[in-house]
C-alpha positions in Angstrom: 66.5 -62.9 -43.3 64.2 -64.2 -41.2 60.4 -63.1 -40.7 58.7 -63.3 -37.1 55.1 -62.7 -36.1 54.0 -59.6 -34.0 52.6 -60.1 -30.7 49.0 -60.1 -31.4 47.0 -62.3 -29.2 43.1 -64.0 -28.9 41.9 -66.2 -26.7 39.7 -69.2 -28.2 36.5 -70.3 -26.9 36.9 -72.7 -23.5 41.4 -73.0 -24.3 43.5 -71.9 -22.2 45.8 -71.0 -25.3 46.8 -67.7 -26.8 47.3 -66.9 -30.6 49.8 -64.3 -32.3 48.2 -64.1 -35.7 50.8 -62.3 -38.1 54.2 -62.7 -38.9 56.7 -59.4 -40.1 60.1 -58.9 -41.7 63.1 -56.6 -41.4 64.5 -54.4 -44.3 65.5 -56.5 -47.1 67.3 -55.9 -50.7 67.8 -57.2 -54.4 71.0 -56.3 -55.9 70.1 -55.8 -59.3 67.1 -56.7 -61.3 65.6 -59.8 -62.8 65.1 -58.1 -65.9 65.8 -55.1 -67.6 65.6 -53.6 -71.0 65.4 -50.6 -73.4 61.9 -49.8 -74.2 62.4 -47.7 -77.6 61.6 -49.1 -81.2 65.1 -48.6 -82.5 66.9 -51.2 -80.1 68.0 -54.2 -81.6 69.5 -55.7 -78.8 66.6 -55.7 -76.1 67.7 -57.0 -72.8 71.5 -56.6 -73.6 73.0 -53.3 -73.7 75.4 -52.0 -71.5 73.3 -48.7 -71.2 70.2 -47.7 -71.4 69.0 -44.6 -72.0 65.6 -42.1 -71.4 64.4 -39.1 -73.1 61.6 -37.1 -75.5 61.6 -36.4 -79.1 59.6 -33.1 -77.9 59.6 -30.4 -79.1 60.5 -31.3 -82.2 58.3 -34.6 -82.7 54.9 -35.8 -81.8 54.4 -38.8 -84.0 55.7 -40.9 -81.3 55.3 -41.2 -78.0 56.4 -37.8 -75.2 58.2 -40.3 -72.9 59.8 -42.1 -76.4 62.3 -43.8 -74.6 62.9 -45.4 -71.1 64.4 -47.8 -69.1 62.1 -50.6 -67.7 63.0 -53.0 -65.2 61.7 -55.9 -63.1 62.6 -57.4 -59.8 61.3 -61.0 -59.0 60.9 -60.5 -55.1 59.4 -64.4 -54.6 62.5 -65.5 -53.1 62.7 -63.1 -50.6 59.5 -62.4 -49.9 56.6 -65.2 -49.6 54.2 -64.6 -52.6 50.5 -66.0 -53.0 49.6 -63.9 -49.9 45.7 -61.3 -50.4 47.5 -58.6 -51.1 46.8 -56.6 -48.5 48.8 -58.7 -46.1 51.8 -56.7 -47.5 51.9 -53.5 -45.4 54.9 -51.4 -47.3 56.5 -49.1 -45.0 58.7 -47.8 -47.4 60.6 -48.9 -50.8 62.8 -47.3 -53.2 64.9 -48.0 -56.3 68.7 -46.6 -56.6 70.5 -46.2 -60.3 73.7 -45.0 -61.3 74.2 -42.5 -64.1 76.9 -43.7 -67.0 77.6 -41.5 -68.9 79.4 -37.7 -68.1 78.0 -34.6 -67.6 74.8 -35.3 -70.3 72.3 -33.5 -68.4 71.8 -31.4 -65.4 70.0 -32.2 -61.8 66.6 -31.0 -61.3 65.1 -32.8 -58.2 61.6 -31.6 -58.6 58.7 -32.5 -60.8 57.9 -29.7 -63.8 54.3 -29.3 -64.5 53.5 -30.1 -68.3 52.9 -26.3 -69.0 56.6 -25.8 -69.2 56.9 -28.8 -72.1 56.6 -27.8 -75.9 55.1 -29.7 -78.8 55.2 -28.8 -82.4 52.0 -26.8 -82.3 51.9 -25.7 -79.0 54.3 -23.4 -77.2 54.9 -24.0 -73.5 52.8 -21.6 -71.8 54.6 -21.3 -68.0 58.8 -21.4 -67.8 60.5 -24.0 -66.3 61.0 -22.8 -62.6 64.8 -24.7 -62.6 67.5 -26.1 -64.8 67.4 -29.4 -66.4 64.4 -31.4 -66.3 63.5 -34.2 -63.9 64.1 -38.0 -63.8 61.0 -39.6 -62.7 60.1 -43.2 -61.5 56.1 -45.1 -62.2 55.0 -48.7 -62.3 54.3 -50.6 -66.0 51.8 -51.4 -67.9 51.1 -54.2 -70.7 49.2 -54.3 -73.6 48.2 -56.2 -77.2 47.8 -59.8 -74.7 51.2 -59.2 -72.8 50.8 -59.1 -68.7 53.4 -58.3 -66.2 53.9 -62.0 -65.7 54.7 -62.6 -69.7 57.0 -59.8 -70.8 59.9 -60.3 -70.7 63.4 -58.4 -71.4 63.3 -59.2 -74.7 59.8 -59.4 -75.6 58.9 -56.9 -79.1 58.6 -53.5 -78.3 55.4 -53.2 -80.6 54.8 -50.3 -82.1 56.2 -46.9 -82.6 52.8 -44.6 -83.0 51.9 -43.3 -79.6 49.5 -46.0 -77.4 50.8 -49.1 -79.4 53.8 -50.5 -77.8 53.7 -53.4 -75.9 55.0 -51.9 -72.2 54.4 -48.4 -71.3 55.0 -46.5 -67.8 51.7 -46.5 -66.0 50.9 -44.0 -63.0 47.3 -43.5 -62.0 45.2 -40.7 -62.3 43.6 -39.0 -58.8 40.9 -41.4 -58.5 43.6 -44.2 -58.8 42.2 -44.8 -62.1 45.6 -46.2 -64.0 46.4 -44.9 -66.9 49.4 -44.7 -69.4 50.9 -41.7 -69.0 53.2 -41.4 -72.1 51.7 -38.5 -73.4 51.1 -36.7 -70.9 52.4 -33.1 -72.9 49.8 -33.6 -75.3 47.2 -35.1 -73.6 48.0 -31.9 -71.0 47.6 -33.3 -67.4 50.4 -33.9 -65.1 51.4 -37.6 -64.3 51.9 -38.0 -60.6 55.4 -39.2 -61.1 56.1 -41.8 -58.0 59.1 -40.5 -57.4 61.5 -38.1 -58.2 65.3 -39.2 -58.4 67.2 -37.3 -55.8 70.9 -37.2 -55.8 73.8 -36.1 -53.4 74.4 -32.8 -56.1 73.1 -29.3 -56.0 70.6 -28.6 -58.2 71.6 -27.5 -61.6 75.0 -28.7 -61.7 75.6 -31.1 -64.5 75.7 -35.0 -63.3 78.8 -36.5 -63.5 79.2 -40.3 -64.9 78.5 -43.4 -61.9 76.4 -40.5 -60.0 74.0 -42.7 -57.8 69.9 -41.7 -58.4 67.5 -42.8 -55.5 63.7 -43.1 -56.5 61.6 -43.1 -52.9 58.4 -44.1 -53.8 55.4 -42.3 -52.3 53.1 -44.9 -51.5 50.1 -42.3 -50.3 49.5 -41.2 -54.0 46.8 -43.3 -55.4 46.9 -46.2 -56.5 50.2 -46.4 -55.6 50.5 -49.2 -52.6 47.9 -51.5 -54.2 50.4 -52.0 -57.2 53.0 -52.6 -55.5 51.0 -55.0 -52.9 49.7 -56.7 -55.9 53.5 -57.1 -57.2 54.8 -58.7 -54.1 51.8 -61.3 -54.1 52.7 -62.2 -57.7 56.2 -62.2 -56.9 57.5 -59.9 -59.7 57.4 -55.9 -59.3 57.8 -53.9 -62.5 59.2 -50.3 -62.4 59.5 -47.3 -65.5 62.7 -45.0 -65.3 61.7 -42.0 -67.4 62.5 -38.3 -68.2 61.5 -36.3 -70.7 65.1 -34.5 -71.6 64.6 -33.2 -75.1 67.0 -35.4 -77.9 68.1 -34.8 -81.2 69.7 -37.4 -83.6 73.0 -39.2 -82.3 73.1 -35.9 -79.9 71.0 -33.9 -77.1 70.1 -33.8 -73.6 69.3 -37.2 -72.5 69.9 -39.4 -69.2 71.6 -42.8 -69.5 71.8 -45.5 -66.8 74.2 -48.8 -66.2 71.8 -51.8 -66.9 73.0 -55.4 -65.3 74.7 -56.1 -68.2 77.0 -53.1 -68.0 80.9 -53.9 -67.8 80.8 -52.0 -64.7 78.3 -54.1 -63.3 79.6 -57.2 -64.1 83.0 -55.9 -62.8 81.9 -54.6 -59.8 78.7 -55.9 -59.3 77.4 -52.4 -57.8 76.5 -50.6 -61.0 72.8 -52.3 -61.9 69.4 -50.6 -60.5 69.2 -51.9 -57.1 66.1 -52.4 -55.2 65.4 -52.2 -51.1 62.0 -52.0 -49.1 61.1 -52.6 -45.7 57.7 -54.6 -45.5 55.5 -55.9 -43.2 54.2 -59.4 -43.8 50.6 -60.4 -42.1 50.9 -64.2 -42.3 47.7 -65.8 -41.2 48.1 -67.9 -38.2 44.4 -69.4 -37.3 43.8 -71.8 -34.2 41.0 -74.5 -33.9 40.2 -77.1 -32.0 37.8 -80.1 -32.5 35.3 -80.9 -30.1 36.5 -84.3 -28.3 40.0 -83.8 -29.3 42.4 -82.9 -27.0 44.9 -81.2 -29.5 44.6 -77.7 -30.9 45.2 -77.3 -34.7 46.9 -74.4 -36.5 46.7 -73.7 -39.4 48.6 -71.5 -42.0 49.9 -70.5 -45.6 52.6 -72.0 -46.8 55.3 -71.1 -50.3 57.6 -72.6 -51.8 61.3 -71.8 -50.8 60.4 -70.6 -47.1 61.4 -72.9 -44.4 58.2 -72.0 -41.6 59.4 -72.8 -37.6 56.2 -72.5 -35.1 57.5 -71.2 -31.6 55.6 -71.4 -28.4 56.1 -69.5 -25.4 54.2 -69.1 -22.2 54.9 -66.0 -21.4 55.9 -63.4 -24.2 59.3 -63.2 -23.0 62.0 -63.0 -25.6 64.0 -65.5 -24.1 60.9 -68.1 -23.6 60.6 -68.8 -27.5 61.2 -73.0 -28.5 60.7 -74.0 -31.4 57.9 -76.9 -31.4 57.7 -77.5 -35.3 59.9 -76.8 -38.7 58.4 -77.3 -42.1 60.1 -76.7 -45.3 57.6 -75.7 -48.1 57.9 -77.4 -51.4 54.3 -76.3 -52.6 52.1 -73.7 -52.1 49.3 -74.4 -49.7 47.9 -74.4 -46.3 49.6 -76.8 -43.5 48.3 -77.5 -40.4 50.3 -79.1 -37.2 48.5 -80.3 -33.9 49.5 -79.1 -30.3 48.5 -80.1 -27.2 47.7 -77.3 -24.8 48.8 -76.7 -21.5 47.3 -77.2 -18.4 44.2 -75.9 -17.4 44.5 -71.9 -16.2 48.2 -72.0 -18.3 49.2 -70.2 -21.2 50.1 -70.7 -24.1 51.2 -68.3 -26.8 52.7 -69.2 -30.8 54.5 -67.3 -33.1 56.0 -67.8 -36.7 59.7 -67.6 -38.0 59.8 -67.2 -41.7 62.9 -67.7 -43.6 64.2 -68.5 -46.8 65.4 -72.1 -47.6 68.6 -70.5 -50.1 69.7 -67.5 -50.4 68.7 -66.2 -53.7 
C-alpha cells in the first residue's frame, strides 16, 4: 500500500519551485482485530472464546445494564496507517466493519433501527409496536471508565461491575450535540441512541439468519460526533468498536445474536471468520517548503512515524511519467525530518510529492 500526495501546489516567495502539500492512500483492510472480547460479568474467559455473544435481559430485568452483553473489539491501524498525525488530517471517506454469525437460525434479520418505544422494562409496557420482525444488530464506538482509556484496556482487562454505569467498557454513541454519552440504557433512560450503523445482510428481512451469515456495519460518519472519534482513533493508532443488540434472553435460552471472535476454530481454520475491518482514508501529510536567506538550497520539511518508509519525488511538470525519486527515508522514530534541494534554474519548475509506504507488511 503505498500513500501519494495530491496535486496541490504554492509558489514560495522569490523560488521558482512548486509545493504539493498532502499526501493520500487507497482503500486498505485488517483481517481481523487486535483485540476482542466478551463484555458481560459472567465470562470467565475474557479474550478467548470461540463466540461471543450480544443481547438484553429486558423485559424481564433492569438491575443490569439494557445492552447487558456485547461484543467489543479493537483494531490497531498504526501499521497501516501513519499515526501521530492532528487528527483532522484523516479525511474518512468511508469505513465499515463485516462479522459473521455462528450460530443457526437464533434470531431473525431486522435491517432497521427500532425506536426505544417498542422496548419493555419491568414497569413500563412498550408504548408503540415494533414495525418489523426481529430486532436490530447495531454498531457504536467505546467508551472507558473507573481510570481505564482506550489505549489501556485490554481483551482481558476486568469487566467491573454488573449494576448499570459501572463496568469498565461500555458502547458509547453521542447524543445530537455530539455530546458522548454511554448509551447502555437507553430503554430506561428513554431516548434513542443514534446507532452508527445498522448490520445489513444479503437476506430478506425477517427470515431467520442462518450460521457463518456475513453482517456489514457501514458507519455514517455525518451523525455527530461520529468522524472526530474515529479521526481521533486513527491518530492514536487503535480504533475501538461495540457490536450490540438488544434481543431479549432468558437463562441458557432466548433470542440472542452470536458472532465468530479471532479465536474461533473457524477462524483459525480458515482465517475468514473474525470481524474484519476496511476504510478508504485520505491522509493530509504536511509537506512545508523553506528556504534560508543566502542559501542556495530549499528545505522541506515533514512528519515522520515509525514503520513508514517516506520517498520525496520531484517532477517538473505534473506529468505522471516525470516522477523520480530524489530521497528515501525509513522512519525509526516519530518526528519531523527535513532534506535540502537545490532548485532549478531560474524561470523552471519544480514540483514534490510524497510516497508513503509501510516498511513490513503487518
Amino acid at each position: 500500500m503505498t500513500w501519494k500526495s495530491n496535486i496541490l501546489s504554492r509558489w514560495l516567495p522569490l523560488l521558482p519551485v512548486a509545493l504539493i502539500s498532502s499526501a493520500t492512500g487507497n482503500p486498505h483492510s485488517l483481517t481481523e482485530p487486535s483485540e476482542d472480547r466478551w463484555m458481560y460479568p459472567s465470562n470467565a474467559t475474557p479474550g478467548t472464546r470461540p463466540q461471543v455473544s450480544t443481547f438484553s435481559a429486558l423485559p424481564a430485568d433492569s438491575s443490569v445494564d439494557d445492552r447487558w452483553a456485547f461484543f467489543l473489539v479493537a483494531f490497531d491501524t498504526a501499521a497501516i496507517i501513519p499515526p501521530g498525525l492532528d487528527p483532522h488530517r484523516y479525511r474518512i471517506r468511508s469505513m465499515e466493519i463485516s462479522a459473521m454469525i455462528g450460530q443457526d437460525d437464533l434470531f431473525r434479520y431486522d435491517p432497521t433501527p427500532d425506536p426505544w418505544q417498542t422496548y419493555a422494562t419491568p414497569d413500563t409496557p412498550a408504548t408503540i409496536p415494533d414495525p418489523d420482525p426481529g430486532r436490530p444488530l447495531e454498531l457504536f464506538g467505546a467508551g472507558f471508565r473507573n481510570s481505564f482509556t482506550p489505549n489501556t484496556f485490554t481483551e482481558s482487562s476486568p469487566h467491573g461491575g454488573s449494576a448499570p454505569g459501572t463496568r469498565n467498557a461500555y458502547p458509547l454513541g453521542f447524543d445530537p450535540s455530539a455530546q458522548p454519552r454511554d448509551i447502555s440504557n437507553h430503554v430506561t433512560q428513554q431516548f434513542d441512541p443514534l446507532p452508527w450503523a445498522t448490520g445489513q445482510m444479503n437476506l430478506p428481512p425477517g427470515d431467520l439468519v442462518p450460521v457463518n451469515t456475513t453482517v456489514t456495519f457501514t458507519i455514517d460518519t455525518s451523525l455527530p460526533g461520529v468522524a472526530r472519534y474515529l479521526q481521533d482513533g486513527l491518530s492514536q493508532g487503535r480504533l475501538w468498536f461495540s457490536l450490540t443488540s438488544m434481543h431479549p434472553a432468558t437463562f441458557q435460552g432466548g433470542e440472542f445474536v452470536s458472532y465468530h471472535t479471532r479465536n474461533s476454530f473457524e477462524h483459525v481454520l480458515f482465517g475468514d471468520a473474525a470481524p474484519q475491518w476496511h476504510a478508504d482514508i485520505v491522509i493530509d501529510n504536511p509537506l512545508a517548503i523553506t528556504r534560508i536567506p543566502g542559501e542556495p538550497h530549499i528545505h522541506l520539511t515533514w512528519p515522520v512515524a515509525t514503520g513508514f518508509t517516506y520517498t520525496l519525488q520531484q517532477s517538473p511538470d505534473l506529468s505522471e511519467n516525470s516522477w523520480s525519486p530524489i530521497h528515501t527515508l525509513t522512519a525509526t522514530t516519530h518526528e519531523e525530518t527535513t532534506h535540502q534541494v537545490l532548485p532549478t534554474t531560474p524561470g523552471g519548475k519544480q514540483f514534490f510529492r510524497l510516497a508513503i509506504t509501510p516498511t513490513a507488511t503487518p
